[in-house]
N, C-alpha and C positions, 0 to 999 in steps of 0.2 A: 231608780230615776228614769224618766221617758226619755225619750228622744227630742224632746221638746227640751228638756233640760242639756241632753249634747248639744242640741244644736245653740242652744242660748250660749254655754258654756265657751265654745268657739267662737262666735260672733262677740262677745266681752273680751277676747284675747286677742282678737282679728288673726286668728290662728288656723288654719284648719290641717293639723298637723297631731298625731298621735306617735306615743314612745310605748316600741317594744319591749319589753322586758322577760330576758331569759335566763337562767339558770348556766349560764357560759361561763367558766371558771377562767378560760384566759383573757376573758373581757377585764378582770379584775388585776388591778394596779401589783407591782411586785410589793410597795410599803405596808398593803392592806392584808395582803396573804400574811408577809414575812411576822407581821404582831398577832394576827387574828387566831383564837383558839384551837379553830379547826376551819372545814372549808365551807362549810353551813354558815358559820359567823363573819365569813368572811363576804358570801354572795350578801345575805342580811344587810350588814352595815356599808357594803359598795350598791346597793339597790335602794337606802335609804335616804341614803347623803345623797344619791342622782335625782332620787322625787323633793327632795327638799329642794335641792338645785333650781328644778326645773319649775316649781309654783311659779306660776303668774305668766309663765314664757307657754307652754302649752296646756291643753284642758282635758286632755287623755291621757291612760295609758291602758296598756295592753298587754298582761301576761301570760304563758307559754305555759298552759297546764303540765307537756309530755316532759319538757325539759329539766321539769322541777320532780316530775314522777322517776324520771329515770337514776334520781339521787336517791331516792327509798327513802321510808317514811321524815323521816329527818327533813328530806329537800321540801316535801308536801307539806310541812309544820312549817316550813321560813315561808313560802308560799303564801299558806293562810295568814300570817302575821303582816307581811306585805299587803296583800290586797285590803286588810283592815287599817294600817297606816296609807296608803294611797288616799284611800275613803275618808278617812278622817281630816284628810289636806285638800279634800277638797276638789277631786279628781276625778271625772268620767271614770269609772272602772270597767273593762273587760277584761275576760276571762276564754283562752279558747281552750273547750270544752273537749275532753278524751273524746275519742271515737267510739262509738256505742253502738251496738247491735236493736234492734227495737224491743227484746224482751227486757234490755237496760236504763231503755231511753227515758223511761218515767222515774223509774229509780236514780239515775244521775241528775235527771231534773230536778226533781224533789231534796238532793244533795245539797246542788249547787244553787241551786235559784229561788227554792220553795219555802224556805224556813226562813226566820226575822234571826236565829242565830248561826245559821249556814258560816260553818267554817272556813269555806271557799265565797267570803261576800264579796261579791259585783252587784254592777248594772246594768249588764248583761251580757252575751254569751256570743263566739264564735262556734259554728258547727258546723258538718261535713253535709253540705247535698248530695253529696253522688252515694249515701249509703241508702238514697230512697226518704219520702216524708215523712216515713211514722217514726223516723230517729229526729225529724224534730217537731212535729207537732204536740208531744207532751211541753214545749214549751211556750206555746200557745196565750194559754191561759194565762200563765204568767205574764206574755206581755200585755195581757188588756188589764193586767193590774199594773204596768209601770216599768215591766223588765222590756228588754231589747234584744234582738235574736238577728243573729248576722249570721244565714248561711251559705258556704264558699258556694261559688258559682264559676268563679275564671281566676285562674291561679296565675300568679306571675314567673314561674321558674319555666326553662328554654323550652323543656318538652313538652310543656303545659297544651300547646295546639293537636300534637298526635292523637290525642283524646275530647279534648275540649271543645276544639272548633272542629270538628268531623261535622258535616254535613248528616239529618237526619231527616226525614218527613219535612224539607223545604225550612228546616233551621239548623241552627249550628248546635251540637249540644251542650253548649253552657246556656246560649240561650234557654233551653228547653227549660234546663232546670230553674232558671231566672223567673220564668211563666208561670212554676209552678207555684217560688217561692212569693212570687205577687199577689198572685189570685190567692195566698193564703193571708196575707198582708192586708188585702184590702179595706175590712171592716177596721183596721186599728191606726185610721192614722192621727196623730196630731194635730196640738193649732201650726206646731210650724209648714204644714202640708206635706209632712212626711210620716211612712208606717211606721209604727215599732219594730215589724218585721223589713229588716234590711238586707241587704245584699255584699258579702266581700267578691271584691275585684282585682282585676290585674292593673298596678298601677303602671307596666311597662305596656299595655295592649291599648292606643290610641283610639282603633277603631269599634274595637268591642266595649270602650269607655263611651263612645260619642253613640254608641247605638244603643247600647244599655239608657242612656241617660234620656235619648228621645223615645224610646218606647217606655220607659218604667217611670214616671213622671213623679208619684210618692213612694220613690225606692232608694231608703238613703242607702250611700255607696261608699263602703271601707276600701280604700285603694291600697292594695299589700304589695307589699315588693318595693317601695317606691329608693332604696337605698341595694339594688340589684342595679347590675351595670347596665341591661337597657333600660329602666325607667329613670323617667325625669318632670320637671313642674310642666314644659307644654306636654305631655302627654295628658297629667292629670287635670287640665285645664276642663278637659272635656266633661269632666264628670260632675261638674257644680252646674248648678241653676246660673238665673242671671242675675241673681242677688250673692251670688257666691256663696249657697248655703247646698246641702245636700250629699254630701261629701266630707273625706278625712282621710288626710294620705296617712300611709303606716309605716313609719320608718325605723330599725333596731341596731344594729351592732355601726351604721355609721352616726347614732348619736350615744348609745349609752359605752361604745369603744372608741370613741372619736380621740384617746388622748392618744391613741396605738397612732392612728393616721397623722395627727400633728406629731408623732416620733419623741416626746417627751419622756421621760420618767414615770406618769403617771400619778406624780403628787399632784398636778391638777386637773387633774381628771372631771369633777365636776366644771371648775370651769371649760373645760376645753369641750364637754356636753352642749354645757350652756351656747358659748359659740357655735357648736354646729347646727342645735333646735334652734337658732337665730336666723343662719344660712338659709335652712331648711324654709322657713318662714317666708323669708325674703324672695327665696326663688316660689315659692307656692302663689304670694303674691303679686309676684310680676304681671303675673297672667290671671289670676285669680282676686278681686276684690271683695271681701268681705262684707257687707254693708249689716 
C-alpha cells in the first residue's frame, strides 16, 4: 500500500500514532505464559489479542525484525504469521528491516518486499542510512510500485547527538543523510504530497523535528522514541504539516506493556493497551489536529 493509503488510513482515525511490536517476553501477562504451550505461543496469542484490541483506535503497526530473529527460527515463523494477521485487520504494516551489507540489500529486498507471497508481508520497510544508500536503494523500485521505505536519519536514544548532530561541511550529520534520502524520494511522491521514501526521526529531538520538517516538505516523518523519557506530544507537534498530516509517532512497550505501568495482574492487558493508545492519541492531539 502507498503512503497515500497511510496517510488516509490516519486521517479516518484522527490518529496519528503507530504501535510497536516486539518480541519482549516480559511484556507478556503471567495468565498468558502460565497456560500458553511454550513461549512462541505465548508472544503469538499476547500480540494477537493487542492487534485486535487496538482495530479502529490506531492505523499502524510496527514490528521489530531483530527481536523476533533473536528467538531462532521458531520466533521468525510467529513473526510472519503476525504481520499476515495485522494485514488482514486492516493495518498499515511495517517491518524494520535487518541490517544488511549492500552485497545483501537486493537479496533481502526481494525477501521481504518483492514477492506477492513474501513471508515477511508489509507495506513497507524501516532501514538503516548510516550503512550508506546502496543498502537501500534496491528498495527503490518497489516503492514506485506502492511499497514505503523509511530510512533512520535521527535516532531518539540519549547518545544519538555524539554521532548524529556532529557538525559536517556546514550540516549536521543526520541532516546529510536526510538530503540524501530526499533527493532519492523525490520522483515518487503521492496525491497526499508526500514520497513513498520517508524518513524515521527522533521523536524526543524538537529542533531537528522542526528543521527536518521546513526543509523536507514531501518527507513523511516516522517519530521513534516517542514513549522514551524525553520525548513527548509538544515535541512531536513539530513534525506535522498544517493539515496535521505528514507524520506518525512510534510508540512500544508504553502501550503494548501498558498493564505493567497500571500495576495490574495483567488479565487486562488489552484493555489497559487500549487506554494508553487513547492517552497517546489525546496528548498527539492537543497540539496536533488531524483534518
Amino acid at each position: 500500500m502507498s503512503i497515500d493509503v497511510l496517510q488516509e488510513k490516519i486521517r479516518k482515525v484522527k490518529n496519528p500514532s503507530i504501535v510497536v511490536f516486539d518480541a519482549f517476553t516480559d511484556q507478556i501477562p503471567p495468565h498468558i505464559q502460565q497456560v500458553a504451550e511454550n513461549t512462541f505461543v505465548a508472544i503469538e496469542q499476547f500480540c494477537n489479542a493487542l492487534l485486535e484490541g487496538l482495530r479502529g483506535t490506531v492505523a499502524a503497526v510496527r514490528f521489530g525484525f531483530g527481536s523476533f530473529a533473536l528467538l531462532g527460527p521458531e520466533g521468525l515463523a510467529v513473526l510472519s504469521r503476525l504481520l499476515q494477521s495485522a494485514q488482514q485487520m486492516g493495518y498499515y504494516v511495517l517491518l524494520d528491516a535487518p541490517d544488511m551489507l549492500s552485497a545483501l540489500a537486493a537479496r533481502n529486498c526481494a525477501a521481504i518486499l518483492g514477492s506477492e507471497v513474501s513471508i515477511y508481508p508489509c507495506d513497507g520497510v524501516v532501514v538503516n542510512a548510516y550503512l550508506g544508500s546502496d543498502v537501500f536503494k534496491p528498495f527503490l523500485d518497489l516503492c514506485k510500485g506502492g511499497k514505503s521505505l523509511f530510512p533512520v536519519v535521527r535516532t531518539s536514544n540519549k547518545t544519538a547527538p555524539e554521532i548524529q548532530d556532529l557538525l559536517t561541511g556546514g550540516r549536521l550529520v543526520h541532516t546529510a543523510a536526510a538530503d540524501i534520502v530526499s533527493r532519492l524520494g523525490e520522483p515518487m511522491v503521492g496525491k497526499c504530497g508526500y514520497s513513498q521514501v520517508g524518513a524515521l526521526a527522533a521523536a524526543s529531538a524538537a529542533d531537528s523535528l522542526r528543521s527536518l520538517r521546513e526543509k523536507y516538505k514531501r518527507m513523511f516523518l516516522l517519530l521513534d522514541g516517542y514513549d522514551y523519557p524525553n520525548a513527548n506530544a509538544k515535541n512531536c507537534r513539530f513534525a506535522f504539516d498544517r493539515l496535521g498530516h505528514g507524520a506518525a509517532a512510534c510508540a512500544g512497550i508504553s502501550i503494548t506493556a501498558a498493564w505493567k505501568e497500571a500495576q495490574t495482574d495483567g488479565t487486562d492487558f488489552v484493555e489497559q493497551s487500549l487506554a494508553a493508545a487513547e492517552r497517546m492519541k489525546k496528548n498527539l492531539t492537543r497540539y496536533t489536529t488531524v483534518l
